[in-house]
N, C-alpha and C positions, 0 to 999 in steps of 0.2 A: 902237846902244843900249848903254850901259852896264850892267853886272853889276849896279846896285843898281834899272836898269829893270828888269831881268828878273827878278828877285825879285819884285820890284811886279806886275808881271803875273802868276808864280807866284801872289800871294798874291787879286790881284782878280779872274781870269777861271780858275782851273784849274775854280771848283765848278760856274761854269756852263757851262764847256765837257764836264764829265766828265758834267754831266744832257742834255746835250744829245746824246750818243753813247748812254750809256745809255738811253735815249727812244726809240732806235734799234734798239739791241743786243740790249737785253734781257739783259743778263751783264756782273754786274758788277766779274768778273777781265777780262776782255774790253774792258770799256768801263775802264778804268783802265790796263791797253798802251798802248791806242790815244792817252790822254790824253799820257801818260808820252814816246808816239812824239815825239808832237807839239812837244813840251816839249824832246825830242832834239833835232830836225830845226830848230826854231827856235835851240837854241842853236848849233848848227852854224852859223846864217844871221849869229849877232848883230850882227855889221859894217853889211850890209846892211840889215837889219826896223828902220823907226823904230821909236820907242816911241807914238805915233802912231796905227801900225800896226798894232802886236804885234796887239792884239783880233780882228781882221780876221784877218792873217797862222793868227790857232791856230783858227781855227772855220773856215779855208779848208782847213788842214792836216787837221785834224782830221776831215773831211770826205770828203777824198780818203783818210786811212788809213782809214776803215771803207769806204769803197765797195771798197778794195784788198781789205781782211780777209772781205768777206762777197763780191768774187769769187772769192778763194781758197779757201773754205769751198765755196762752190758747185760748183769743178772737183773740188774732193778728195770730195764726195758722190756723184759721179754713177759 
């Protein structure tokens, strides 16, 4: 994926991937980390993630960082 796909994705999927956590989360400093991770972790990948993909790739991402963040949450309450 090229730098000006991943803008492009920046700009077509952050709103419904950050309502889609949020929907979730319920917090929305919280649900905007988790966006932001995602946003990390995919640029880390960019070689690899068609552009294709990318959609897929951040609401997968995105996915497993809130199940990460609310198991984390859960050890540190008990």
């Amino acid at each position: 994926m090229t730098t000006a796909e991943y803008n492009s994705c920046a700009d077509l999927y952050s709103d419904g991937v950050y309502r889609f956590i949020l929907k979730n989360i319920k917090d929305k400093d919280t649900a905007q980390d988790i966006v932001q991770e995602s946003y990390v972790r995919m640029w880390e990948r960019v070689k690899e993630v068609s552009y294709e993909k990318a959609r897929a790739y951040l609401f997968t991402t995105d996915d497993q960082t809130m199940r990460d963040h609310i198991r984390k949450n859960q050890r540190s309450s008990c």
